[in-house]
C-alpha positions in Angstrom: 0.0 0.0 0.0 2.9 2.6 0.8 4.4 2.1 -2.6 0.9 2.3 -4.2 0.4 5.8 -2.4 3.7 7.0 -3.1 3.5 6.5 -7.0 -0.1 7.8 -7.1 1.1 11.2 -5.0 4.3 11.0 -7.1 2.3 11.1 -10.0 -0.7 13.9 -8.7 0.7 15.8 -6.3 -0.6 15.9 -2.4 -4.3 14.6 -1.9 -6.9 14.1 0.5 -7.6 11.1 2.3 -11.0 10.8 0.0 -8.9 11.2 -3.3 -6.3 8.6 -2.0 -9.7 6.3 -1.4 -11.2 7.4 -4.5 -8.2 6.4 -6.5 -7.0 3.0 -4.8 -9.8 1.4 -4.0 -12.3 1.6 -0.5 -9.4 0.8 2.1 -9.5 3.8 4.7 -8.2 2.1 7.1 -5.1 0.4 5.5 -4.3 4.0 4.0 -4.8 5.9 7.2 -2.6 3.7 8.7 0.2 3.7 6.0 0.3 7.1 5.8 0.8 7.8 9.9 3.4 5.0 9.3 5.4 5.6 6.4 8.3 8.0 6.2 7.9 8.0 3.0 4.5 10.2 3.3 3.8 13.1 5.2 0.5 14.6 6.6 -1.1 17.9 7.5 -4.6 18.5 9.2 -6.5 21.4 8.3 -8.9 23.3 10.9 -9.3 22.5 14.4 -11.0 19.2 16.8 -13.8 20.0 19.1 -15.7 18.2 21.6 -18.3 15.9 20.7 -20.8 13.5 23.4 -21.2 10.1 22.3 -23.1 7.1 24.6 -20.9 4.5 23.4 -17.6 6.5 24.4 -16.6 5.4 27.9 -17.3 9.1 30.1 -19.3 10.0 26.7 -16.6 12.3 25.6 -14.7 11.8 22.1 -13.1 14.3 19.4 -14.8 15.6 16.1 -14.2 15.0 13.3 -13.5 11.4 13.8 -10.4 9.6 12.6 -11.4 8.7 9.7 -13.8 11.9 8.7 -10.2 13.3 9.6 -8.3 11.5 7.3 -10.8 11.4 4.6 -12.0 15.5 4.5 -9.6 17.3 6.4 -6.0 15.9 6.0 -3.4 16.2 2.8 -1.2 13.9 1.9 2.0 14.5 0.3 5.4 12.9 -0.4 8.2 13.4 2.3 10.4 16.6 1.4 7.3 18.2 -0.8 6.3 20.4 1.8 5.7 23.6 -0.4 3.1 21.4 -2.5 1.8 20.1 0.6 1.0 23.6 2.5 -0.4 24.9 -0.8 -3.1 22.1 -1.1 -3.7 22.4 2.7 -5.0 26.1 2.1 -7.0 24.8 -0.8 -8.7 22.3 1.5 -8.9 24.9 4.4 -9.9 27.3 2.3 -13.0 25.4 0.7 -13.8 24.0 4.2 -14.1 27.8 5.8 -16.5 28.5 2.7 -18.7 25.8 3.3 -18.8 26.8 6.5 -20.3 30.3 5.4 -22.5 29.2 3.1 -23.8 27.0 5.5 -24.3 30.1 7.9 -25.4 31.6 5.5 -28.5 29.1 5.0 -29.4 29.4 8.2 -29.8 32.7 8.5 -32.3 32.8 5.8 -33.9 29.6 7.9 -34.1 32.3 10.5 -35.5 34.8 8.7 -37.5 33.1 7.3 -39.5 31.4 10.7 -38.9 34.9 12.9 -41.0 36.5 9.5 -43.8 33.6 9.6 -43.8 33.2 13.2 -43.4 36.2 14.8 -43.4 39.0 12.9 -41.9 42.7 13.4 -41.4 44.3 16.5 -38.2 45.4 18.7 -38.5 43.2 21.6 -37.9 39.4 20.9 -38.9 37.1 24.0 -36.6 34.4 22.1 -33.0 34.1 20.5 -32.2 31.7 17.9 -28.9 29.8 18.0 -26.8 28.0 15.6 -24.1 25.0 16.9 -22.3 22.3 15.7 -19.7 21.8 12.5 -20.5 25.1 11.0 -19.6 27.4 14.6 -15.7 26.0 14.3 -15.4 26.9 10.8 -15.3 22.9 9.8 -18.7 22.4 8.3 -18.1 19.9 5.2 -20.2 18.8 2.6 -19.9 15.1 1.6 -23.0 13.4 0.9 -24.1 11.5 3.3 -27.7 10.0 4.6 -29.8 11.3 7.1 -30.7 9.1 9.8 -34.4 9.0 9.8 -34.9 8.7 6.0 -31.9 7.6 4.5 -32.2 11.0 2.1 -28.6 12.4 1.1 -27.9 15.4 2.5 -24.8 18.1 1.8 -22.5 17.3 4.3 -22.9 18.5 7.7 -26.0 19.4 9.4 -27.7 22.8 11.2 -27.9 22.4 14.6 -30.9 25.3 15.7 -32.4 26.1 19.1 -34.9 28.8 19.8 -34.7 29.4 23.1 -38.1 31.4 24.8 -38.3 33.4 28.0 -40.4 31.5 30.1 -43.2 34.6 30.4 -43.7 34.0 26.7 -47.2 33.1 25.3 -47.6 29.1 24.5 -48.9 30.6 21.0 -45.5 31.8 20.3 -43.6 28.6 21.1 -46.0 26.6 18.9 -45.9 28.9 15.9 -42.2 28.9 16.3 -42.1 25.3 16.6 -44.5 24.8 13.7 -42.4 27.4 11.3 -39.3 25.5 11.9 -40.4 22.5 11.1 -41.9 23.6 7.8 -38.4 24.9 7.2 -37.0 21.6 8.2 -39.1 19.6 5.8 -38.5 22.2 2.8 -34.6 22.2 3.2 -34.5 18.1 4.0 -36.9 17.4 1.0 -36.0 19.8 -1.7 -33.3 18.9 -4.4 -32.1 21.9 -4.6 -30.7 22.1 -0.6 -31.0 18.9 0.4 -29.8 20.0 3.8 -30.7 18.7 7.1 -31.9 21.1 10.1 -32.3 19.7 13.8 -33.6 22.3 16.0 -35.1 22.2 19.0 -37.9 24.7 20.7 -37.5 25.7 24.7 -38.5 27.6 26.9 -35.3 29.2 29.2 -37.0 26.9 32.5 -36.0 23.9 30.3 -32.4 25.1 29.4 -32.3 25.6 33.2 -33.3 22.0 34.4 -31.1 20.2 31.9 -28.0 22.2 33.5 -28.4 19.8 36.3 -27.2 17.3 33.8 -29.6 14.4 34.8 -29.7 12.4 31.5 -26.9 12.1 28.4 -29.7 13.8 26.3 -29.3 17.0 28.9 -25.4 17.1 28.5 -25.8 17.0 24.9 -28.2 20.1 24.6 -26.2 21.8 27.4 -23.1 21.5 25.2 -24.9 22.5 22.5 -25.7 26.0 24.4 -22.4 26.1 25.4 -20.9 26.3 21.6 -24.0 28.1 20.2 -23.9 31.5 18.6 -26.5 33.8 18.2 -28.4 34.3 15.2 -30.8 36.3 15.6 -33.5 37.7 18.5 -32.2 38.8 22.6 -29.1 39.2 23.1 -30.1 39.1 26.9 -31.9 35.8 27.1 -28.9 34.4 24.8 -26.5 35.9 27.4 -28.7 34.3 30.4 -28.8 31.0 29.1 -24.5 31.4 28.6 -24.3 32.6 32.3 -26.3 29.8 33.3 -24.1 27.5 32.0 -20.9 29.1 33.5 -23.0 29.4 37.2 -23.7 25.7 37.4 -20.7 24.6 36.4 -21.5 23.2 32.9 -18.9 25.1 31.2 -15.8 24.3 33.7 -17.6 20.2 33.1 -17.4 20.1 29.6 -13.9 22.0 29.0 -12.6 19.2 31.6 -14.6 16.7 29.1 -12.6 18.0 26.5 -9.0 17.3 27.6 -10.3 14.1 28.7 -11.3 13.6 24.9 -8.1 14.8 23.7 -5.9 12.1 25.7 -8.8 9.3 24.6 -8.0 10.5 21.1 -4.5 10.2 21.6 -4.9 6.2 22.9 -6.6 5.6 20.4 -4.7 6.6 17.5 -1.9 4.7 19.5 -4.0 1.8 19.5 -5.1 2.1 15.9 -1.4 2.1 15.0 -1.0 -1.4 16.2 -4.5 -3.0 15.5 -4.4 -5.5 11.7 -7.3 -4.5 9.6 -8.8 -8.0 10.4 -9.1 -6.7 13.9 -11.0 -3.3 13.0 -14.1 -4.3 14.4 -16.1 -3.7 17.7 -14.5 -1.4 19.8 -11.8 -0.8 17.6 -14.2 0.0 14.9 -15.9 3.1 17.3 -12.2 4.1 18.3 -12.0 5.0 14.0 -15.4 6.0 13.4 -18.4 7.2 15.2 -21.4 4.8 15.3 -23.5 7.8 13.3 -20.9 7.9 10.9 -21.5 3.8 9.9 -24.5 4.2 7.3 -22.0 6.9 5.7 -19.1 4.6 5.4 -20.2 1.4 4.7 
């Protein structure tokens, strides 16, 4: 496999992990593995890790992107010595990943618009915010097909993770034309070939936000952490600040950036362990140590 990488780099200069896959034949793994090995090859990541919550993670705490999503989307490979060529296609990636990224933004923003305009309506004072988390908040948002869960429907790439949060002295009518208008907007986007893009959101009221900061259940942490990343796109800028100090006031935000090391030694072990694990063995365990169990639909 090394000499079979080496002559196709030789040949088309630095690639992805994808293109290397794309060319050779569906062996990730193998490839991964040769290039972290091989002197002969040299790597470079583009953008950043972050923390992700997963049940089957022992302490539910793991790295994103994955090792693999890694490998595949957001790491060059080069030949040894061909480090001009290799930083040069590294800023091609980067650069195409960071525009993703705002066009992704970009979409929801106009998802927000969009529901504030159907739902709400004009007026200066917002008893909401609406906030946007996951890939697209680090800059890494990608846009590999891949299914969504539910349906199976291909979807560009990473998803848009929503929440409208409410002040709790609200009307109920609010929250349920809210809720209603984004999932119209969830359906349109998921549904129509020209977006094909998949929206989760969520709908709370701030006494919610506040009883899932006592962290009773993994679905709590994950919509806690969610806050915790989440900018604002649109609506109070005081509730969205509450709901930030919340966090830090109960402890959530000192948890979860103490999850994170923890993440980045378990990513570390694992990689280790990866290194010495035969392809034959690459199941199980090992298999969630290179790829996250949401990921499996998308790489099989």
């Amino acid at each position: 496999m090394e000499a079979r990488i080496a002559g196709l780099l030789a040949t088309a200069g630095p690639l992805t992990g994808a293109e290397i896959r794309d060319a050779l034949g569906d062996a990730p793994f193998t490839q991964w593995k040769t290039c972290m090995l091989s002197p002969r090859l040299a790597m470079r990541q583009v953008g950043r890790r972050y923390l992700r919550l997963d049940t089957k993670v022992e302490g539910y705490a793991r790295l994103s992107p994955s090792i693999l999503r890694e490998f595949l989307t957001y790491t060059v490979v080069g030949l040894a010595g061909g480090d001009a060529a290799l930083a040069r296609r590294a800023v091609d990636i980067e650069v195409h990943v960071r525009d993703v990224s705002r066009r992704k933004l970009e979409l929801a923003d106009q998802v927000v618009a969009d529901v504030v305009a159907k739902a709400a309506g004009a007026g200066a004072d917002m008893p909401f915010c609406i906030v946007v988390a996951g890939d697209v908040v680090y800059d890494m948002a990608h846009d590999v097909p891949r299914p969504e869960r539910s349906t199976g429907t291909l979807v560009q790439g990473s998803d848009l993770d929503l929440v409208v949060l409410v002040d709790d002295d609200a009307p109920d009518e609010l929250v349920t034309r809210l809720d209603r208008a984004m999932y119209e907007k969830k359906l349109q986007y998921l549904s129509s070939p020209a977006f094909r893009e998949e929206i989760d959101y969520v709908v709370k009221r701030f006494g919610r936000l506040r009883e899932q900061t006592e962290l009773g259940s993994f679905k709590a942490m994950v919509a806690c952490k969610i806050f915790d990343e989440a900018v604002l796109l649109f609506g109070s800028e005081e509730l969205f600040a509450a709901g930030k100090a919340l966090l830090r006031e109960r402890g959530v935000t000192d948890w979860l950036r103490a999850l994170e090391q923890a993440a980045i030694r378990q990513r570390e072990q694992a990689q280790e362990h990866l290194l010495a694990t035969e392809e034959r063995d690459l199941h199980g365990a090992n298999l969630l140590l290179f790829y996250t169990d949401l990921e499996s639909d998308e790489f099989e």
